[in-house]
C-alpha positions in Angstrom: 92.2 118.2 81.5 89.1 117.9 80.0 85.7 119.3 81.5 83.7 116.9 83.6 79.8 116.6 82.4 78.5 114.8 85.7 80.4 117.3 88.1 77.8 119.5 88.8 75.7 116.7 89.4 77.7 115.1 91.6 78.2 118.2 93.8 74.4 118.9 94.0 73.8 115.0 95.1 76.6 115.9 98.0 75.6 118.8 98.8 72.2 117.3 99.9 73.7 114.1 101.2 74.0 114.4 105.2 77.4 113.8 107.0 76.9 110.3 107.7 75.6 110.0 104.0 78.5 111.5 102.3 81.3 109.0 105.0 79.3 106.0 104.1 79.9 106.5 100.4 83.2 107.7 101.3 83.6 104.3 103.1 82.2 102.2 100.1 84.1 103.9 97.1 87.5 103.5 99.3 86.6 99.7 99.8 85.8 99.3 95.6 89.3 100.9 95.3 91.5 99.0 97.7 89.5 95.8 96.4 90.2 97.0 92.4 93.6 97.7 93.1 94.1 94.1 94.9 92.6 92.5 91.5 94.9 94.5 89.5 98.0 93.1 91.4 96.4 89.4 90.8 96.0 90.1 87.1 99.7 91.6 86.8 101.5 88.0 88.0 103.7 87.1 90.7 105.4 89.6 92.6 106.9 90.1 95.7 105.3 91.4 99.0 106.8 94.3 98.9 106.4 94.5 95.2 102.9 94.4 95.8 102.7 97.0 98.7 104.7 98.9 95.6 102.5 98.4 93.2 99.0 98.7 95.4 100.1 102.0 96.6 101.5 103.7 93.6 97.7 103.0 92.3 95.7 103.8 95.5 98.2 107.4 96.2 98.8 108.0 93.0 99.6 112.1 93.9 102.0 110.3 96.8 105.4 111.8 96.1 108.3 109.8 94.7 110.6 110.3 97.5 107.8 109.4 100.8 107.1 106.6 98.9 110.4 105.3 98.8 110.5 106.0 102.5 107.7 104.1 103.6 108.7 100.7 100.9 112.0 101.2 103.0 110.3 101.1 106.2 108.1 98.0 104.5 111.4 96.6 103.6 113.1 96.7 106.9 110.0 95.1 108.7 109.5 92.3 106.4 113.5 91.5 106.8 112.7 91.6 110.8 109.6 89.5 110.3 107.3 91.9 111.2 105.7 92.7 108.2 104.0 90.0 106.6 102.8 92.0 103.8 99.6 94.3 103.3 96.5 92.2 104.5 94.1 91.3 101.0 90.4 93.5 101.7 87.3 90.4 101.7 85.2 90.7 98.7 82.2 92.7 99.3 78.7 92.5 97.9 78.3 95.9 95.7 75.3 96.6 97.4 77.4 96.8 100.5 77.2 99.7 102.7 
């Protein structure tokens, strides 16, 4: 893996950042992700909900072990075939000055 040039940086700006600072950004940067992830589903085409839950997650966990994952699309599976799981809910566009 190659050496990161703005990790210092970045660990001096949160190291000053308070609590609530460093959650907020948490917050925001998880919100860009799920909402990056949802327009990368758009862009690859039709798919299935649970081809979409497939597809979202393997890009949002992407450390998520093979085997869990399976588990939970199995879970996902069984719900939507009981009609209890319509499918992961699409995150509302967000300005990017958004908190």
């Amino acid at each position: 893996m190659r050496p990161d040039p703005g990790l210092a940086r970045q660990l001096s700006i949160q190291r000053d950042m308070t609590e609530v600072e460093r959650g907020r950004v948490r917050e925001q940067l998880s919100r860009r992700a799920r909402l990056l992830a949802w327009r990368q589903s758009d862009t690859a085409g039709p798919m299935t909900e649970l081809e979409r839950a497939d597809f979202l997650l393997r890009r949002l966990y992407p450390a998520f072990p093979e085997a869990q994952l399976r588990q939970v699309l199995g879970q996902l599976a069984a719900a939507e075939a009981a009609g209890t799981w319509p499918g992961f809910q699409r995150p509302a566009p967000f300005d990017e000055e958004d908190p």
